[in-house]
KOLPA-68393 format. One line per 4 residues: number of its first residue (from 0); for each residue x, y, z of C-alpha. Coordinates in nm, 2 decimals. Layout:
# KOLPA-68393
NUM> X,Y,Z | ... $
END
This chain:
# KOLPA-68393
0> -0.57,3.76,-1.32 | -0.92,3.73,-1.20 | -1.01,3.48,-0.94 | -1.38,3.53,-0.98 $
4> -1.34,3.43,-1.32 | -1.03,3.20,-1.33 | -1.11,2.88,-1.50 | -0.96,2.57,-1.30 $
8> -0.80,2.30,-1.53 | -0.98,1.99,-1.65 | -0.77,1.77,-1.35 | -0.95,2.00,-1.11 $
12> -1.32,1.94,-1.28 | -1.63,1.87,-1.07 | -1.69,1.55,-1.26 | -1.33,1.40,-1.14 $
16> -1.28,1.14,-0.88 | -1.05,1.29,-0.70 | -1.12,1.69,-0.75 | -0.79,1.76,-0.51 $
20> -0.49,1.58,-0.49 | -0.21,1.70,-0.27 | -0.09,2.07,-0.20 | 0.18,2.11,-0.41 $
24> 0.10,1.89,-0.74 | -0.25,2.08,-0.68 | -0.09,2.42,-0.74 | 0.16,2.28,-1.03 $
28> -0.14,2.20,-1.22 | -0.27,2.54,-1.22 | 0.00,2.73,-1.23 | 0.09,2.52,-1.56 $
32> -0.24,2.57,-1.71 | -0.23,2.94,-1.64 | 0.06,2.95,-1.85 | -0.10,2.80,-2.12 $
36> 0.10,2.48,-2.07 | -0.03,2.10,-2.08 | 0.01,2.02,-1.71 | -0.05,1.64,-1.78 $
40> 0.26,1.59,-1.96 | 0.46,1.65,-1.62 | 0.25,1.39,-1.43 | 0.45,1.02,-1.51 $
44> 0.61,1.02,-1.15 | 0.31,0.89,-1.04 | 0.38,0.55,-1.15 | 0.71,0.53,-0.87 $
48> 0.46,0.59,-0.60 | 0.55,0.33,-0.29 | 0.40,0.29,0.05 | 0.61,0.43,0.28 $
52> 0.57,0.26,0.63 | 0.39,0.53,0.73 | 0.23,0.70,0.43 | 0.19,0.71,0.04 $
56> 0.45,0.94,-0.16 | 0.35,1.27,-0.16 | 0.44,1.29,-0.53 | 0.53,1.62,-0.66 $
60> 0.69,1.69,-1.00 | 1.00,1.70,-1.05 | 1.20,2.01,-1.11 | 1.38,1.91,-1.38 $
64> 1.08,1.75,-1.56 | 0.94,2.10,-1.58 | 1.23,2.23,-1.71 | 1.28,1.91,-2.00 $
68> 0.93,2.00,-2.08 | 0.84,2.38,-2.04 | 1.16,2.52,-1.97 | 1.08,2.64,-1.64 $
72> 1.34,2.65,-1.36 | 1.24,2.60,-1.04 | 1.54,2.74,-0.79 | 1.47,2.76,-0.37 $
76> 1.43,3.10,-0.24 | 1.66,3.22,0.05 | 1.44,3.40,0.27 | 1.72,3.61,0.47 $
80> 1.44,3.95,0.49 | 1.09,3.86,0.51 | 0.86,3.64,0.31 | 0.69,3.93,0.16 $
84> 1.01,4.15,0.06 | 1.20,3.85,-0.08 | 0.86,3.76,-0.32 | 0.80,4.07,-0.41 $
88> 1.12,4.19,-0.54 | 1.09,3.77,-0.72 | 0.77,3.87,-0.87 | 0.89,4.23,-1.00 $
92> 1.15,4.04,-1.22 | 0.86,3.83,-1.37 | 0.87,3.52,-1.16 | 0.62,3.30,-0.96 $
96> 0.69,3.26,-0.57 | 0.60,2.86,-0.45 | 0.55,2.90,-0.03 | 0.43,2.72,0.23 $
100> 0.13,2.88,0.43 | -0.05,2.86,0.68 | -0.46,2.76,0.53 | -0.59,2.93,0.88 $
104> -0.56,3.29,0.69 | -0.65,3.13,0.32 | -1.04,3.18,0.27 | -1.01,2.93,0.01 $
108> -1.06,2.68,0.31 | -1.35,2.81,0.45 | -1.57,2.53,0.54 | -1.24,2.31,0.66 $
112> -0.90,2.52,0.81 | -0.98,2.85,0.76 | -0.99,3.06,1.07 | -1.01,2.69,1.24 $
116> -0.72,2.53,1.21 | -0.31,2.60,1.16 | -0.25,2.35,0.88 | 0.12,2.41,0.63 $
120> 0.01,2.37,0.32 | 0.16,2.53,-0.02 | 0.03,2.81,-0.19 | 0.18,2.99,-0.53 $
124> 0.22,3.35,-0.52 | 0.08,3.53,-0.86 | 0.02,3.90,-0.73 | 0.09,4.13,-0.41 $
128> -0.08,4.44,-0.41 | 0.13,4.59,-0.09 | -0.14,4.95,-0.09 | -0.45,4.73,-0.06 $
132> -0.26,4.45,0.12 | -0.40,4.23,-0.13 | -0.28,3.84,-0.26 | -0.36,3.67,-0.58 $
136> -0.25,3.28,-0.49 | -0.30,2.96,-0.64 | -0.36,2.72,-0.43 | -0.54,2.36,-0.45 $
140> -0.72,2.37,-0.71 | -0.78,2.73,-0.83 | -0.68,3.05,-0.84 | -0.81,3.30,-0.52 $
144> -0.77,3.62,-0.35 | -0.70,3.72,0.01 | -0.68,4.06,0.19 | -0.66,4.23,0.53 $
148> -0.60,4.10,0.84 | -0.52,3.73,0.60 | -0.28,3.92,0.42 | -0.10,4.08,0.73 $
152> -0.09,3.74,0.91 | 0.02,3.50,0.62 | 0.29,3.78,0.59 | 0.35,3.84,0.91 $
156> 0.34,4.24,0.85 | 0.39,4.48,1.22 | 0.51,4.17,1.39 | 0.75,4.20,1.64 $
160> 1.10,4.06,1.61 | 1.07,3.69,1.72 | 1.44,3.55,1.74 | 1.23,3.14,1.75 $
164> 1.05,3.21,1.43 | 1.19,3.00,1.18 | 1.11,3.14,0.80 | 0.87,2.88,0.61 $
168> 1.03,2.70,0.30 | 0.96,2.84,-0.01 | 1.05,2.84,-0.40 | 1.11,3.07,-0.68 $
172> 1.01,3.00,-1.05 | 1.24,3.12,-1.34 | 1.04,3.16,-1.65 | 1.33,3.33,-1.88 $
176> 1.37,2.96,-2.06 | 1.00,2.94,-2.11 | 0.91,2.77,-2.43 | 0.58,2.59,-2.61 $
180> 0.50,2.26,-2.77 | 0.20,2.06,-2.92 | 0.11,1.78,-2.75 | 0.31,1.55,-2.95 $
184> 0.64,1.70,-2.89 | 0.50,1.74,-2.52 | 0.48,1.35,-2.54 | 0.81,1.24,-2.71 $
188> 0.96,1.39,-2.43 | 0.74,1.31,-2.18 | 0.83,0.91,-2.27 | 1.16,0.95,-2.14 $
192> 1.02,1.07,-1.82 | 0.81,0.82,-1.83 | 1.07,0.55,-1.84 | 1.29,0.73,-1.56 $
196> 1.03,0.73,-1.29 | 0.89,0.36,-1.41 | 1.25,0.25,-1.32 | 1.17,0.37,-0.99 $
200> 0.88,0.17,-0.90 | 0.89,-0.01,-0.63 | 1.04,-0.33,-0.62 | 0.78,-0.56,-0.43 $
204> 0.35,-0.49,-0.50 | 0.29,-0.12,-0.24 | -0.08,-0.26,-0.17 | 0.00,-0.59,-0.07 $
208> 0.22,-0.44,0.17 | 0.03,-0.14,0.26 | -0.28,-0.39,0.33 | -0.18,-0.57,0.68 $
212> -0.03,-0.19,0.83 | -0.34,-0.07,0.68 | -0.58,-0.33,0.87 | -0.43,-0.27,1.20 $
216> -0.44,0.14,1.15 | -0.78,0.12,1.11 | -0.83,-0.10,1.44 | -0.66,0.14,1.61 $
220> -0.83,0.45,1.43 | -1.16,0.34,1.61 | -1.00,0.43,1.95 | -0.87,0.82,1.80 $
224> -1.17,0.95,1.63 | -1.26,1.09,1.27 | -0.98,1.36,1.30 | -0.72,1.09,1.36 $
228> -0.89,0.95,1.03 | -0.90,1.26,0.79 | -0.56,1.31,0.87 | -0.43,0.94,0.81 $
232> -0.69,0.89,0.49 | -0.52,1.24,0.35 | -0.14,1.09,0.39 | -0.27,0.71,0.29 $
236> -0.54,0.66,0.03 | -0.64,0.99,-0.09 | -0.24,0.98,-0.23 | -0.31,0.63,-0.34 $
240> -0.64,0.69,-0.55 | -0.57,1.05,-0.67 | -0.23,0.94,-0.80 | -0.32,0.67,-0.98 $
244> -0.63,0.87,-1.09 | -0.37,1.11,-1.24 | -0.16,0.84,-1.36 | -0.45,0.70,-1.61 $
248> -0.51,1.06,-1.75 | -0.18,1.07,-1.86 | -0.17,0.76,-2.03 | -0.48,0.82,-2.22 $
252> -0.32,1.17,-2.29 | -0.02,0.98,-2.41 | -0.22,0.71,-2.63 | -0.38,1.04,-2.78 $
256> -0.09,1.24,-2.90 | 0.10,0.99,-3.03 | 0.08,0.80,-3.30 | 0.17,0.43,-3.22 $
260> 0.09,0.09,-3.33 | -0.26,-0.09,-3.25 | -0.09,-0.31,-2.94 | 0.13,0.01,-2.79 $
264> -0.17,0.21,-2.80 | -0.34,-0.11,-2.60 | -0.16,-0.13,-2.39 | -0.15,0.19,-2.23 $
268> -0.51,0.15,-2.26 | -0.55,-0.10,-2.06 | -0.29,-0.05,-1.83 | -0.48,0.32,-1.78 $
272> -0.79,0.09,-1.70 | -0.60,-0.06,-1.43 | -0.52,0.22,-1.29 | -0.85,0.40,-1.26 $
276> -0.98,0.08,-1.11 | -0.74,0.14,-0.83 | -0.86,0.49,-0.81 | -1.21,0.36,-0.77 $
280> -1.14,0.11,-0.55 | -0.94,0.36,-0.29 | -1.28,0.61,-0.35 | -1.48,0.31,-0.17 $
284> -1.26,0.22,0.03 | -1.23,0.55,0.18 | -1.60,0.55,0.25 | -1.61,0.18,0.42 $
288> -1.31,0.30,0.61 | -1.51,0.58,0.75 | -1.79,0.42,0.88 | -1.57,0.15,1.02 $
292> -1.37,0.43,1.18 | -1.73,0.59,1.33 | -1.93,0.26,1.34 | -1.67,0.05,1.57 $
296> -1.76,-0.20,1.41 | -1.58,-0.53,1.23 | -1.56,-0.47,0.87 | -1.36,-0.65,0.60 $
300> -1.17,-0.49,0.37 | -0.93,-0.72,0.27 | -1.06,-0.84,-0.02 | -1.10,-0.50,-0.20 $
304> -0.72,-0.48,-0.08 | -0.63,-0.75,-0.28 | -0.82,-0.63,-0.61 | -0.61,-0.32,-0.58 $
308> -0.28,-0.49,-0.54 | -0.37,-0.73,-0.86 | -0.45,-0.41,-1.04 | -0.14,-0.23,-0.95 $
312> 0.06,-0.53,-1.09 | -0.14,-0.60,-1.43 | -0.10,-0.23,-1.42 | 0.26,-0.20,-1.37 $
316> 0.31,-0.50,-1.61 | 0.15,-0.37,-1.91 | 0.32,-0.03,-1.86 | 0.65,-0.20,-1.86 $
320> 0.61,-0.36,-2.20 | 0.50,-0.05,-2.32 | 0.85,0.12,-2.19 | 1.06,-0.16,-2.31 $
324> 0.92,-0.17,-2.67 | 0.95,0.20,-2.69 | 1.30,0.19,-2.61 | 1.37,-0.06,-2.85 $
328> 1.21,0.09,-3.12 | 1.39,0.43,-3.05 | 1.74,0.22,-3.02 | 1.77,0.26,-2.67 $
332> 1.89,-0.01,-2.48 | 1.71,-0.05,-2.11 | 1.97,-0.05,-1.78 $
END
């Protein structure tokens, strides 16, 4: 592969809300799509996102949706030599290596952690080139390349024996089950999914309860600065917008490759409307949130709070329906 001339999938485009969504979904995404795989089919687990006291979900797809869907198996990899012996002898049988890594030795973060600042984030491993100590990663969202001293560090290569050192956690990818499917047998399957991670949602409205924890963060935000902020923005509402973002794509995906009656197909319309409003929403309320944080100054942003927590529900409502009369028309009965 070529990362000069690697084209980034559509969920990644410049014309997107939310270019970047989290690490690991990020890579997911491209990965997929560099297999020549519909990445959006594996994206319904958005809709059991919560608030989490503390954070949003940091959604990732799971394992054995990617297996239901592309046949890819997805095992943890023991790391008992080193990082870079264990993936390569993983990529010599054919096989993608998932790893977290450090983004102060990815030049892919230039302009934010490289060389700046020691940040875990997860890359996936395409290519080693051990004579040029060269690395062909994907990692948020695109494919790059690293060398040198960034290829001796993110492996740690010379370093002496360091008893502390704790190996980082990483992933193997088994593409021996491997298999292709239109869009329409991508979706009949991806319904069930769909269903599964609906039944997980949570059981009281996530923005009306993220919105009072969310007012008194941002109180206390003005005292800690704009790093405090990047980093709680990144674990609050970038998950919030770009998940439900990702959540309306797939549901337009859905209305597209199916073919369904006039209300079914309305319904995941609108419901997709309803999501992309939230996305919106959290896009301006990330801004206001920003200059409150810098500004010091009293801001409201309840009421945009309550708009999003309205949307989530009309949202979740509509989707619900849509589940329920799919299951009934397919003969399954709901738990």
């Amino acid at each position: 592969m070529d990362h000069q001339t690697y084209q980034q999938h559509s969920l990644h485009g410049s014309d997107r809300a939310w270019v970047e969504t989290n690490c690991y979904i990020d890579v997911w995404i491209e990965v997929l799509h560099s297999l020549k795989l519909n990445p959006v089919a594996c994206m319904s687990m958005v809709f059991a996102l919560d608030f989490d006291g503390d954070q949003w979900t940091f959604y990732k797809p799971p394992h054995e949706d990617l297996f239901a869907l592309y046949g890819i198996d997805v095992q943890e990899l023991n790391v008992w030599r080193s990082l870079l012996e264990n993936a390569c002898t993983q990529l010599q049988r054919g096989r993608l290596v998932l790893t977290e890594a450090d983004s102060f030795y990815l030049p892919d973060t230039s302009g934010t952690d490289y060389r700046s600042n020691h940040v875990k984030t997860t890359i996936a491993i395409q290519e080693i080139d051990l004579e040029q100590q060269r690395l062909g990663y994907f990692h948020n969202s695109s494919y790059h390349q690293l060398s040198g001293e960034d290829f001796v560090k993110t492996f740690r290569v010379g370093a002496p024996h360091d008893a502390t050192f704790m190996p980082l956690f990483a992933e193997f990818v088994r593409l021996d089950h491997l298999h292709y499917a239109d869009d329409q047998a991508l979706a009949i399957i991806s319904i069930s999914l769909l269903a599964k991670h609906l039944a997980r949602r949570p059981k009281h409205n996530p923005i009306s309860l993220f919105m009072p924890v969310f007012i008194a963060d941002v109180e206390r935000l003005k005292t800690e600065g704009l790093a405090a902020y990047h980093a709680y923005a990144f674990a609050t509402l970038r998950q919030l917008g770009a998940g439900f973002s990702i959540g309306a794509s797939y549901l337009r995906w859905l209305q597209q490759s199916l073919v369904m009656a006039d209300d079914a197909a309305e319904q995941l319309n609108t419901a997709a409307a309803h999501f992309e409003a939230i996305s919106n929403a959290t896009k301006t309320l990330l801004l206001k949130t920003a200059r409150a944080v810098m500004g010091k100054k009293p801001v409201d942003l309840t009421p945009g709070l309550i708009e999003m927590a309205q949307h989530w529900q009309s949202g979740i409502d509509q989707l619900t329906i849509f589940v329920g009369e799919q299951s009934r028309a397919n003969g399954k009965v709901d738990g």
